[in-house]
Structure formats: C-alpha cells, structure tokens
Chimera marker file (.cmm) of the C-alpha trace (Angstrom):
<marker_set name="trace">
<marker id="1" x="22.186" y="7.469" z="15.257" r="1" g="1" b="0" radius="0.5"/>
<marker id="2" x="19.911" y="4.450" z="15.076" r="1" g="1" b="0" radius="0.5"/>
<marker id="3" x="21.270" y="3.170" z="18.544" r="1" g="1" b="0" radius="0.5"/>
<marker id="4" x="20.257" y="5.918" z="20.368" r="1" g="1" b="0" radius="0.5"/>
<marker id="5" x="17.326" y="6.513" z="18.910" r="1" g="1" b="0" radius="0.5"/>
<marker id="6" x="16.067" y="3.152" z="19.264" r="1" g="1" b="0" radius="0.5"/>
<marker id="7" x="17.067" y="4.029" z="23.325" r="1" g="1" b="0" radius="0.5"/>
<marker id="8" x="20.241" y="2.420" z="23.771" r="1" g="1" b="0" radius="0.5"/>
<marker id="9" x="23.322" y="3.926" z="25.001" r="1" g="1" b="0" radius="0.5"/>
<marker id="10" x="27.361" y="2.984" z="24.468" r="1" g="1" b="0" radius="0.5"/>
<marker id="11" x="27.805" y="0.995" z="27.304" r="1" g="1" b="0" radius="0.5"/>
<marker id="12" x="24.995" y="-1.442" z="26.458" r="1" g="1" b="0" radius="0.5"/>
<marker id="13" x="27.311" y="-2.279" z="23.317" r="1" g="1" b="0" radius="0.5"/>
<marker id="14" x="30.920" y="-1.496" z="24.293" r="1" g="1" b="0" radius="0.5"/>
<marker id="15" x="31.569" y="-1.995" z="27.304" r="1" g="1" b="0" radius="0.5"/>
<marker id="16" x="31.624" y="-5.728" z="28.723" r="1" g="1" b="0" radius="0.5"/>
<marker id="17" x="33.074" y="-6.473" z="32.576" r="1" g="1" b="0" radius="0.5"/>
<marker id="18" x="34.197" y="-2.947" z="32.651" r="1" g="1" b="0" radius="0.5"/>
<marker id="19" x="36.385" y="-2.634" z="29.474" r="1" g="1" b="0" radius="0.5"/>
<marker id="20" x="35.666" y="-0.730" z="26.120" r="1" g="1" b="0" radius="0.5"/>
<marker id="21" x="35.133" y="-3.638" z="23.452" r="1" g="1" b="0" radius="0.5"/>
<marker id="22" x="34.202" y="-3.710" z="19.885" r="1" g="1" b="0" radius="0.5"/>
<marker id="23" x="30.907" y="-5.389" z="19.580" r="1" g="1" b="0" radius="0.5"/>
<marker id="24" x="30.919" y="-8.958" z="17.613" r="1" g="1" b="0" radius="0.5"/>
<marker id="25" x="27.871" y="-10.289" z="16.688" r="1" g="1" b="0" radius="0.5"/>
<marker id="26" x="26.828" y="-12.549" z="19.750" r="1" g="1" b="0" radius="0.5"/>
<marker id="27" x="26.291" y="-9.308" z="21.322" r="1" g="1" b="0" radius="0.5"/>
<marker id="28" x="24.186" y="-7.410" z="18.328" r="1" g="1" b="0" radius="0.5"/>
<marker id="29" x="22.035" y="-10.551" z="18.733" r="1" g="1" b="0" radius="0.5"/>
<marker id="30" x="21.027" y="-9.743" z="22.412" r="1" g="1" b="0" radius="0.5"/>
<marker id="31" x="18.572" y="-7.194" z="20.958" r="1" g="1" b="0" radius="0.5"/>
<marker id="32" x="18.922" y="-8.165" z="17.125" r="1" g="1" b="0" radius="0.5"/>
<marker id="33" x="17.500" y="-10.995" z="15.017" r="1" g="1" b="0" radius="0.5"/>
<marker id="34" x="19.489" y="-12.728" z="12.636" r="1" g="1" b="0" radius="0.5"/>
<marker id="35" x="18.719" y="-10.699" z="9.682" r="1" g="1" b="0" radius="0.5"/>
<marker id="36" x="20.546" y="-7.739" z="11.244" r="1" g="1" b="0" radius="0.5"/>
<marker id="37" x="24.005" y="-9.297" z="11.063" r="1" g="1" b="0" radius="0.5"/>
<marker id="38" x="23.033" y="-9.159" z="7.063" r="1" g="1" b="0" radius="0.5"/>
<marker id="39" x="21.969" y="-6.029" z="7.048" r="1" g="1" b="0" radius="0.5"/>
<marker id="40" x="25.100" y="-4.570" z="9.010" r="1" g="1" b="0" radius="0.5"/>
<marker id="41" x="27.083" y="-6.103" z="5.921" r="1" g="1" b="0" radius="0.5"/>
<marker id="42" x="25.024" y="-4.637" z="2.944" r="1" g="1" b="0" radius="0.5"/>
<marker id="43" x="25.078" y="-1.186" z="4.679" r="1" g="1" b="0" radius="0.5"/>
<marker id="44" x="29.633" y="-1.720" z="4.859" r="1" g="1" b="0" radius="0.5"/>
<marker id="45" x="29.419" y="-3.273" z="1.628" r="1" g="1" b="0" radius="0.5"/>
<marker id="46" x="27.173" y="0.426" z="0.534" r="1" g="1" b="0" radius="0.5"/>
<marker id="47" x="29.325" y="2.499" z="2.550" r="1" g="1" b="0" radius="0.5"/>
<marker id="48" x="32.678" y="0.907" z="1.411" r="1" g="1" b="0" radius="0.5"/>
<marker id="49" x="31.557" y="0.743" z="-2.348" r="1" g="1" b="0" radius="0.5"/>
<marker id="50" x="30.663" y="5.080" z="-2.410" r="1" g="1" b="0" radius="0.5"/>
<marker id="51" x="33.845" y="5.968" z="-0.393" r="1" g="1" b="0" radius="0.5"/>
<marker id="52" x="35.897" y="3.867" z="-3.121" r="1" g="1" b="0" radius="0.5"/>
<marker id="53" x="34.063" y="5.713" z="-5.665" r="1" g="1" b="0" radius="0.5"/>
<marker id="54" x="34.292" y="9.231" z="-3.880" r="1" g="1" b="0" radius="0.5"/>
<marker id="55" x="38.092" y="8.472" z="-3.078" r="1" g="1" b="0" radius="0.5"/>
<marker id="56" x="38.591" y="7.967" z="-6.984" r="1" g="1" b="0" radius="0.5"/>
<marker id="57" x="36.742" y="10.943" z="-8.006" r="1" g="1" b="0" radius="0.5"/>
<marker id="58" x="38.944" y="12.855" z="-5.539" r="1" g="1" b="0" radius="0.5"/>
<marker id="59" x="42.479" y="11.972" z="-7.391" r="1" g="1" b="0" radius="0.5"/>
<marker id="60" x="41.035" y="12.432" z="-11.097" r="1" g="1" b="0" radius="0.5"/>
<marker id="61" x="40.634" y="15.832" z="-9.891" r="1" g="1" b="0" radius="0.5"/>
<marker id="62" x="42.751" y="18.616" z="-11.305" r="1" g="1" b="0" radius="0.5"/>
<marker id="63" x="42.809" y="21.633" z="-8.346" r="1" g="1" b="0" radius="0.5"/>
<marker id="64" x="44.575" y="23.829" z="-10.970" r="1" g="1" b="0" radius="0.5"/>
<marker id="65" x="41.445" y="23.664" z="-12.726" r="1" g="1" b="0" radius="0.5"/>
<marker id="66" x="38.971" y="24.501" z="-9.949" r="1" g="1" b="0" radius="0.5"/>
<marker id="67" x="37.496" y="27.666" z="-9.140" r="1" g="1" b="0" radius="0.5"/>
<marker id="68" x="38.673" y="29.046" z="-5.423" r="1" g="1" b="0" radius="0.5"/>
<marker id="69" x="35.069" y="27.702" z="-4.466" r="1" g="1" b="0" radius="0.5"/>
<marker id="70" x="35.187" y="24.384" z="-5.816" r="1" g="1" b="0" radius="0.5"/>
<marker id="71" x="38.700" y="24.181" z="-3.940" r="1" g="1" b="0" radius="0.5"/>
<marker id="72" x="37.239" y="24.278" z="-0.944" r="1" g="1" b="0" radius="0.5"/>
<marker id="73" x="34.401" y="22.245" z="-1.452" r="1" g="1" b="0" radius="0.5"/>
<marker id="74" x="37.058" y="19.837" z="-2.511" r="1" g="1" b="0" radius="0.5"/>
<marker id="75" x="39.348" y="20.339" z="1.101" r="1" g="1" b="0" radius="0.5"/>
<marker id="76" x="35.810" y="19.472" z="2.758" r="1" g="1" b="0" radius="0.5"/>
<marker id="77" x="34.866" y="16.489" z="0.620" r="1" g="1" b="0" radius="0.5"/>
<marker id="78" x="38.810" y="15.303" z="1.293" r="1" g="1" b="0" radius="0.5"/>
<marker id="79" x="38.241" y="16.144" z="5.277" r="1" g="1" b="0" radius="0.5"/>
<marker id="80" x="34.593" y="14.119" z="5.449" r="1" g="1" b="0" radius="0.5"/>
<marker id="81" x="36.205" y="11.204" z="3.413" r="1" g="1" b="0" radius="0.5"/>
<marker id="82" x="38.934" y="10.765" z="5.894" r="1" g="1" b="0" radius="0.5"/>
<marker id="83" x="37.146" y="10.878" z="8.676" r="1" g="1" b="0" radius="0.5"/>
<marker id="84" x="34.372" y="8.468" z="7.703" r="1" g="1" b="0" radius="0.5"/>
<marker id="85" x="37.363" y="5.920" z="6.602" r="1" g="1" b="0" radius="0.5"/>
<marker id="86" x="38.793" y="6.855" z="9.739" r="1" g="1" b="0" radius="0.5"/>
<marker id="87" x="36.123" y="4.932" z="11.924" r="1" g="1" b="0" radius="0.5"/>
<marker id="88" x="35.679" y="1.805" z="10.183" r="1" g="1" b="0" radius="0.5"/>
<marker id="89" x="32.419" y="0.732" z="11.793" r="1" g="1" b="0" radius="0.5"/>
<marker id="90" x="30.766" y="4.549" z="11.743" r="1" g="1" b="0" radius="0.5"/>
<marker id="91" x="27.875" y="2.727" z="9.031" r="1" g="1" b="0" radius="0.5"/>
<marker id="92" x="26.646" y="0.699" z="12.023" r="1" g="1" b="0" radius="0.5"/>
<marker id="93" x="24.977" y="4.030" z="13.652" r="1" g="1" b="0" radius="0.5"/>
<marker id="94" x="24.609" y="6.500" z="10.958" r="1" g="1" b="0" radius="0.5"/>
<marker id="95" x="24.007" y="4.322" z="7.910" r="1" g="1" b="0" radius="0.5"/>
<marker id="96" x="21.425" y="6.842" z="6.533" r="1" g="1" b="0" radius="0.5"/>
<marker id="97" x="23.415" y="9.836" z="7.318" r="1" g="1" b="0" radius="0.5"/>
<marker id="98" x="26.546" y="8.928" z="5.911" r="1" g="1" b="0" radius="0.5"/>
<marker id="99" x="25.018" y="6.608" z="2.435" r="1" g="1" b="0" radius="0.5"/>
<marker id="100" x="23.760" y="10.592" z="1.929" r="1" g="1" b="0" radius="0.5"/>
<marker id="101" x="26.316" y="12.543" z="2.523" r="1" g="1" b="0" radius="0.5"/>
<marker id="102" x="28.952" y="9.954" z="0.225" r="1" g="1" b="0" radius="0.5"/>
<marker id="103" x="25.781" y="10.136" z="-2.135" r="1" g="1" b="0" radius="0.5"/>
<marker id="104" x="25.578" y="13.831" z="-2.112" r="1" g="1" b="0" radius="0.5"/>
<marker id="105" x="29.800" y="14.717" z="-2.126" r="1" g="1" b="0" radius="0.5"/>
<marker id="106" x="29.840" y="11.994" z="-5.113" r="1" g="1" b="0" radius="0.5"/>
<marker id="107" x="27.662" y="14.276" z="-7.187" r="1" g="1" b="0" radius="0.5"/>
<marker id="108" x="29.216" y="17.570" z="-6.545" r="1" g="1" b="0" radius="0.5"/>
<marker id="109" x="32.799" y="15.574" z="-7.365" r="1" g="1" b="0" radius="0.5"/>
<marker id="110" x="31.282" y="14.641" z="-10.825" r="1" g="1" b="0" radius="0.5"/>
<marker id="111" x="29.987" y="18.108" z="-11.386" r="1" g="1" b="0" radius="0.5"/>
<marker id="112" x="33.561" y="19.353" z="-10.380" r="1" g="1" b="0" radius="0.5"/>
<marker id="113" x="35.186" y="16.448" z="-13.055" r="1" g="1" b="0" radius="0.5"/>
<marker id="114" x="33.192" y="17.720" z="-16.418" r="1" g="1" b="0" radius="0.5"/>
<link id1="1" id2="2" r="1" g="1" b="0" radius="0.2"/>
<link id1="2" id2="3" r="1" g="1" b="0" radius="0.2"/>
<link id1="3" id2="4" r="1" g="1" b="0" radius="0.2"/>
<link id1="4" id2="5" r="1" g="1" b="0" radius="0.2"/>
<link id1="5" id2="6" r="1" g="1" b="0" radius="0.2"/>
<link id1="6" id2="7" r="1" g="1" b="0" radius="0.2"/>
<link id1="7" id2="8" r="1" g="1" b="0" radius="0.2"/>
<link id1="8" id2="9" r="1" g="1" b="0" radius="0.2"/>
<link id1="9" id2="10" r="1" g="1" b="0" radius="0.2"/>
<link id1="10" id2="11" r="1" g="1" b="0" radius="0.2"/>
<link id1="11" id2="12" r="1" g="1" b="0" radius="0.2"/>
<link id1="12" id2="13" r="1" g="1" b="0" radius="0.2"/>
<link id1="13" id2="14" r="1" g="1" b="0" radius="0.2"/>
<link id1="14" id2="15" r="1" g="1" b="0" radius="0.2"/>
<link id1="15" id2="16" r="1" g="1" b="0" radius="0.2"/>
<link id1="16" id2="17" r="1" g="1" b="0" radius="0.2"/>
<link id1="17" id2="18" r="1" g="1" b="0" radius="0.2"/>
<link id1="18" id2="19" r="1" g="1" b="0" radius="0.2"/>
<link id1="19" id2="20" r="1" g="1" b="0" radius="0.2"/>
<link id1="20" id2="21" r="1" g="1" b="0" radius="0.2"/>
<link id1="21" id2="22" r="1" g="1" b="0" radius="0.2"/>
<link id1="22" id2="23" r="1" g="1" b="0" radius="0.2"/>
<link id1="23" id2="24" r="1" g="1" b="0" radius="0.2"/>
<link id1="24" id2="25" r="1" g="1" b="0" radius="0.2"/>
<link id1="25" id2="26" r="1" g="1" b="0" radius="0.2"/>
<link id1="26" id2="27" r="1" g="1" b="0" radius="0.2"/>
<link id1="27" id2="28" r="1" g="1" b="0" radius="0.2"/>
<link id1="28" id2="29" r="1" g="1" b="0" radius="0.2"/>
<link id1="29" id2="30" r="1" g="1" b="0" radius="0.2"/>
<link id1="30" id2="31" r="1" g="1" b="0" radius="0.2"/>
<link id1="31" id2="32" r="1" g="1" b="0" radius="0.2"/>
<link id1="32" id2="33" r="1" g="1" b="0" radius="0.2"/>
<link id1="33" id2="34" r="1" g="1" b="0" radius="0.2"/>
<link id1="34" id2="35" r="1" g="1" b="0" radius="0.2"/>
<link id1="35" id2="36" r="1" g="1" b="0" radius="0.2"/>
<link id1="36" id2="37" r="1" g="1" b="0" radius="0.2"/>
<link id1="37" id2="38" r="1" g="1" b="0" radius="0.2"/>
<link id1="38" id2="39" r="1" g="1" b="0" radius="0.2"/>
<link id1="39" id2="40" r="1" g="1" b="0" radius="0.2"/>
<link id1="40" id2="41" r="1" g="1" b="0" radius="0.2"/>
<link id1="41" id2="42" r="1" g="1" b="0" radius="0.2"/>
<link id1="42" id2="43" r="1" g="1" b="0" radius="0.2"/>
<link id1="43" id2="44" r="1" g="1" b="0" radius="0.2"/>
<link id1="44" id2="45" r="1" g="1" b="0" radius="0.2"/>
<link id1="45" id2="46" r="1" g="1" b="0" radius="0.2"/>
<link id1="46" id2="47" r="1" g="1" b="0" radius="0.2"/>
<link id1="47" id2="48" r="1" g="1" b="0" radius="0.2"/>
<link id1="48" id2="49" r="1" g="1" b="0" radius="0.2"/>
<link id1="49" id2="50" r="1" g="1" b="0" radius="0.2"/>
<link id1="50" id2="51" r="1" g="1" b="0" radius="0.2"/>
<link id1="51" id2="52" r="1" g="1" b="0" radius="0.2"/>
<link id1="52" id2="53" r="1" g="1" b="0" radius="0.2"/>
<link id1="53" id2="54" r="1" g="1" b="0" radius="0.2"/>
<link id1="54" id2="55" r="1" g="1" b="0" radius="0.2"/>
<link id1="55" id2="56" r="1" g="1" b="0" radius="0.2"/>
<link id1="56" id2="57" r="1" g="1" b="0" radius="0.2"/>
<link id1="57" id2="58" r="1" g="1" b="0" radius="0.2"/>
<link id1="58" id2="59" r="1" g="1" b="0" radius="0.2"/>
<link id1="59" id2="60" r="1" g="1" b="0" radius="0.2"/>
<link id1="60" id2="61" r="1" g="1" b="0" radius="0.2"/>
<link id1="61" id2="62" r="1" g="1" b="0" radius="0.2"/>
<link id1="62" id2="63" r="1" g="1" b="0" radius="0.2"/>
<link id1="63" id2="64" r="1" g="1" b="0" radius="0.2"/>
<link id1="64" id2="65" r="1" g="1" b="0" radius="0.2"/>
<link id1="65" id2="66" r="1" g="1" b="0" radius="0.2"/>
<link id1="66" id2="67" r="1" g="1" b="0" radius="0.2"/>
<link id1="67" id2="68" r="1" g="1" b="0" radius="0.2"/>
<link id1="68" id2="69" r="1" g="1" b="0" radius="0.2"/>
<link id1="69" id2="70" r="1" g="1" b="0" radius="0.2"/>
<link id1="70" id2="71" r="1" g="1" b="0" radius="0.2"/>
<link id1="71" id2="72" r="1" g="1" b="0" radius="0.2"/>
<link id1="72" id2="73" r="1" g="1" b="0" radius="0.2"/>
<link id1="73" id2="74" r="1" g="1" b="0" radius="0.2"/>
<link id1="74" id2="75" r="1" g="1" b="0" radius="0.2"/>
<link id1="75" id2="76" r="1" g="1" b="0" radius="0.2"/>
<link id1="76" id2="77" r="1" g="1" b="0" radius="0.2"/>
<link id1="77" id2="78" r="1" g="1" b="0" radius="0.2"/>
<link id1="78" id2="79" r="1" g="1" b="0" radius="0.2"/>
<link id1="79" id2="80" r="1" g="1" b="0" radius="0.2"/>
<link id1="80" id2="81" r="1" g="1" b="0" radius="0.2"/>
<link id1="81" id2="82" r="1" g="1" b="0" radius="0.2"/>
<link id1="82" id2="83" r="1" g="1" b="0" radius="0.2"/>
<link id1="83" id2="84" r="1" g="1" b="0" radius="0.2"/>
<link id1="84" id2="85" r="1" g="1" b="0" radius="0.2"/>
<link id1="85" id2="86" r="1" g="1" b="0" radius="0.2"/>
<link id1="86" id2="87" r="1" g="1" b="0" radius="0.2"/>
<link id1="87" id2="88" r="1" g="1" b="0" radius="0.2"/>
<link id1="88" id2="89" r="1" g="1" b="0" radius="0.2"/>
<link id1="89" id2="90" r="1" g="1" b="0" radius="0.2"/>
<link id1="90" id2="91" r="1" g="1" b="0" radius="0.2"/>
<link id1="91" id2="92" r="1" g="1" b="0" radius="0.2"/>
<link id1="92" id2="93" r="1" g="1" b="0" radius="0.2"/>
<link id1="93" id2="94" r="1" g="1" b="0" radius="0.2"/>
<link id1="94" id2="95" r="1" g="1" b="0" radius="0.2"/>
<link id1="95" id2="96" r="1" g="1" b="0" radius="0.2"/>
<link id1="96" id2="97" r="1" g="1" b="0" radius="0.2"/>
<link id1="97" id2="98" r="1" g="1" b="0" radius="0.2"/>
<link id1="98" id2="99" r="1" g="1" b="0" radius="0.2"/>
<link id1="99" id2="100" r="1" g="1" b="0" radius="0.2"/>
<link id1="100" id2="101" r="1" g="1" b="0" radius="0.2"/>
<link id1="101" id2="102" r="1" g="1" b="0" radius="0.2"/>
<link id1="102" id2="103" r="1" g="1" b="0" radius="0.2"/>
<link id1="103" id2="104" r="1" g="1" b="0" radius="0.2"/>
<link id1="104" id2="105" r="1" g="1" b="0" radius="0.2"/>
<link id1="105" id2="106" r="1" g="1" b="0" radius="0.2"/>
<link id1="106" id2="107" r="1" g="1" b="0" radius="0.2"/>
<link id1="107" id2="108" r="1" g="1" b="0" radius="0.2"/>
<link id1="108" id2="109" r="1" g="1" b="0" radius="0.2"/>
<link id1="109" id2="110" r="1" g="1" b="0" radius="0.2"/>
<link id1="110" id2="111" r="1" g="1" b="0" radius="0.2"/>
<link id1="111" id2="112" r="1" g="1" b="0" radius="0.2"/>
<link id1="112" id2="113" r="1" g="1" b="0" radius="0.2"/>
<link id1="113" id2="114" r="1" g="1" b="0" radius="0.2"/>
</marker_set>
C-alpha cells in the first residue's frame, strides 16, 4: 500500500468533518503535485484495460476441458477478479500489487486457453 508506506493513514484521506468520504482530487493535492492526478488515471486506465482482458480470457474458457487443477486455479482467478472489480478505486493503493497479480492470472489463463 503506497499510502501507508509513504506514512499516511485512512483518516488523512477519508474522513473529512467526521464522515467517511471518497477522496476527489482537491484533497490528493494536499500532499500531491499535479502530475499525480495523471498518474492515478494511467494506473485505472492499466488496471481497467488487464481486468477486461482477464475477464475475457475467463468466458473463452471451457471448464469441461480443464484438468481438476486448472479448475481451481480458474475458481481463484474468478474470486481475485471479482474482488478487485469489486473496489473500484483498489489501483490507488496497490497499483503494483494488483498490475502483477492481473499480469500474472492473465498468463496462467492463456496457458489454460491453448
């Protein structure tokens, strides 16, 4: 998590006169320079662009053709993809983690598909 690494903590971003808010850029720019309002986009734009391309390796698979170990890789890929498309601004704190991890299940999906 770049936030906390970099010594913040979740109330210095999401919590303004004691309610829970999603941050906007005003308040990224308290402790960011304008670049990093571009570089929160490229990393969506990154993270949006591999799940898309995980999501369609997931339907062209065939399960009937899978091995019982390559079905449950498959159930995990299926569980990670939900939950990073569950949390639509997750890239903002674990960019690296998750570009990876899309990166990584992508591969393993292809090897699965030939």
């Amino acid at each position: 998590d770049f936030m906390k690494v970099g010594g913040s903590k979740c109330i210095d971003c999401h919590v303004s006169s004691d309610k829970v808010i999603k941050p906007d850029a005003t308040i990224c720019s308290k402790c960011h320079d304008a670049d990093y309002d571009a570089m929160m986009g490229d990393w969506k734009k990154e993270v949006v662009k591999l799940s898309a391309e995980v999501n369609e390796l997931i339907k062209g698979i065939n399960v009937s053709e899978l091995d019982q170990e390559q079905q449950n890789e498959l159930k995990e890929i299926r569980k990670i993809y939900s939950e990073i498309n569950s949390h639509k601004s997750i890239y903002v704190h674990n960019y690296d983690l998750i570009s990876s991890v899309l990166t990584e299940k992508k591969k393993k999906l292809k090897a699965m598909s030939e």
